[in-house]
N, C-alpha and C positions, 0 to 999 in steps of 0.2 A: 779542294776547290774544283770546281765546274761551269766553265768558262767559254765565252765566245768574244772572240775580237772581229771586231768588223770598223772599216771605213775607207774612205775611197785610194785609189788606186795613188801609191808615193807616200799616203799619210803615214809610211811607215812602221806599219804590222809586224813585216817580218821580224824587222831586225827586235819589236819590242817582246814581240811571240815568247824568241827565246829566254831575254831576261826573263817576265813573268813566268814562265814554266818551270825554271831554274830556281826561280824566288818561292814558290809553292812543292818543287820536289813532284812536278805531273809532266807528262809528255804534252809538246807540243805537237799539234795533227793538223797540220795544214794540206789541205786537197787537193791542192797543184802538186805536190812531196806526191800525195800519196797515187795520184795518173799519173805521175812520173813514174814510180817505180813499178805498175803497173806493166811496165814494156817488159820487166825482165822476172814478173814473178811469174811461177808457175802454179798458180791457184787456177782451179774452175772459171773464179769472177774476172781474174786477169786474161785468161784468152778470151773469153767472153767480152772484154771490153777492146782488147788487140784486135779483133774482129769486127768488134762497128767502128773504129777508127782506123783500121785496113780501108773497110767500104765507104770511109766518109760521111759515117752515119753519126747523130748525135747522142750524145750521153745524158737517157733520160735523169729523172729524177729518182725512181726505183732502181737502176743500176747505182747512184750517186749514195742514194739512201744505206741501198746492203754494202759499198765500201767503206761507208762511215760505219754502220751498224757492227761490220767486221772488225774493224779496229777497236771500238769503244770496248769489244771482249778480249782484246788482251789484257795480258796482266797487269802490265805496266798502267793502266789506264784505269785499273780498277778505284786507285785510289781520287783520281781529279784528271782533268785535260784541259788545256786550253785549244777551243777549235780555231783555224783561223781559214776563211773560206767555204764555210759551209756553218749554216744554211745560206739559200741563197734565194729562195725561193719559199711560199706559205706553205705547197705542200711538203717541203724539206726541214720547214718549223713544225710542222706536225705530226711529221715521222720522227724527229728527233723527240718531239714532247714523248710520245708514244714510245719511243726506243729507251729513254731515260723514267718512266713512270714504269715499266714491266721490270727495271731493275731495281725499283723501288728508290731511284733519284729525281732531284731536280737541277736544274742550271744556280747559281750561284749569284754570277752578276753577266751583262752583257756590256762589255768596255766599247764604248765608240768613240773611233780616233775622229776627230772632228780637225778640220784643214781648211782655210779661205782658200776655194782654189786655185785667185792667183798665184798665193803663195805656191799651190803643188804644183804647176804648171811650171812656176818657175824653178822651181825645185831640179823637176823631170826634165825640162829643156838644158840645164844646165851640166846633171848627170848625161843625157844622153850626148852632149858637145865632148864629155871626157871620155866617155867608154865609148864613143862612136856608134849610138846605137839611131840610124838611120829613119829606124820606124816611132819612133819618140818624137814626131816634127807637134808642134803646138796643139793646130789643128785633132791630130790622132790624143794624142792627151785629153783636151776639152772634153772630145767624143765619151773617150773611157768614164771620166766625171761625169756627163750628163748620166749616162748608162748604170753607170756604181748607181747617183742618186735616183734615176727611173726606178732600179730596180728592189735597191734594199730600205729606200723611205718606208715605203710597207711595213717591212719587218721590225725597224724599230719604233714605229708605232707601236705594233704589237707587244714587244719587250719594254713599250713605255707604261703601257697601260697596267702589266704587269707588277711595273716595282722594279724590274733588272737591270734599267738603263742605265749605266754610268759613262757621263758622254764623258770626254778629256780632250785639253786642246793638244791637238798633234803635233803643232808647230813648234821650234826651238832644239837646242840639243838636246842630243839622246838623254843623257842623263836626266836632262830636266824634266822631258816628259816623261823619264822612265819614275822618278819620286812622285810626279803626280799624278801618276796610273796607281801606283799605291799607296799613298793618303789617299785617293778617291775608293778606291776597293776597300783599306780599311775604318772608312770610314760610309759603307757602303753597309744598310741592312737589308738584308736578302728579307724576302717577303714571309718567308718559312721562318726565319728566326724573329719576326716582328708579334707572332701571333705568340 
């Protein structure tokens, strides 16, 4: 399986990242994971990226691309991934099209956690009152939400038009939406297996 999770910020990714990847036997490749460890590899692309975040520089889309592109060739990955955070952007849907068509792949399905955002709001105000996390105030949430939807409405347009879309409601316990991430996947026909 070949996989992307996307939805807004609390819809709860991470934690479903792993079941699915676990459930399918693929690594999960989430792009915060892999800037994070970025600080302490010693690849070419990692001082390369220590370097524009030394200088406070931004992390285009061609840097973002080749540390996906780098991953996608491990071994581990040969057989499915689930990505979660990337793409993020049209040109980073295009490089992944182009990075999975030269290996003679395609995407699978595109799972979107779908969340009323008062629900995430409340969700995120509630977590950040336990763990104390200061920069969680309402306001900074909303903002996160408008920006997830400015920025990734786009994309799954594009993955709607497709055939890949399989939206899920994000909201309820883990469990529950973890069952109805797969009834929807498997009951999900990839556009490739339709023909």
């Amino acid at each position: 399986m070949r996989l992307l999770i996307m939805g807004p910020p609390g819809a709860g990714k991470g934690t479903q990242s792993l079941a699915i990847a676990e459930h399918y036997g693929i690594p999960a490749i989430s792009t915060g994971d892999m800037f994070r460890a970025m600080r302490t590899s010693e690849s070419e692309l990692a001082r390369h990226v220590r370097q524009i975040m030394a200088d406070g520089g931004y992390i285009g889309d061609d840097i973002t691309n080749a540390m996906v592109a780098e991953r996608l060739d491990q071994p581990d990955a040969e057989p499915g991934f689930l990505l979660d955070g990337y793409p993020r952007t049209l040109v980073q849907v295009e490089s992944l099209d182009k990075l999975l068509a030269d290996h003679g792949h395609a995407l699978d399905a595109v799972i979107s956690l779908t969340a009323d955002p008062d629900e995430i709001v409340a969700r995120l105000t509630k977590r950040a009152e336990i763990e104390g996390r200061e920069d969680d105030s309402e306001e900074a949430i909303r903002t996160r939400q408008q920006v997830y939807a400015d920025q990734t409405s786009p994309l799954l347009e594009v993955y709607a038009e497709r055939g890949l879309l399989v939206e899920v409601d994000g909201i309820g316990e883990v469990d529950e939406v973890r069952r109805r991430i797969f009834t929807a996947l498997d009951t999900h026909q990839t556009p490739a297996a339709a023909h």
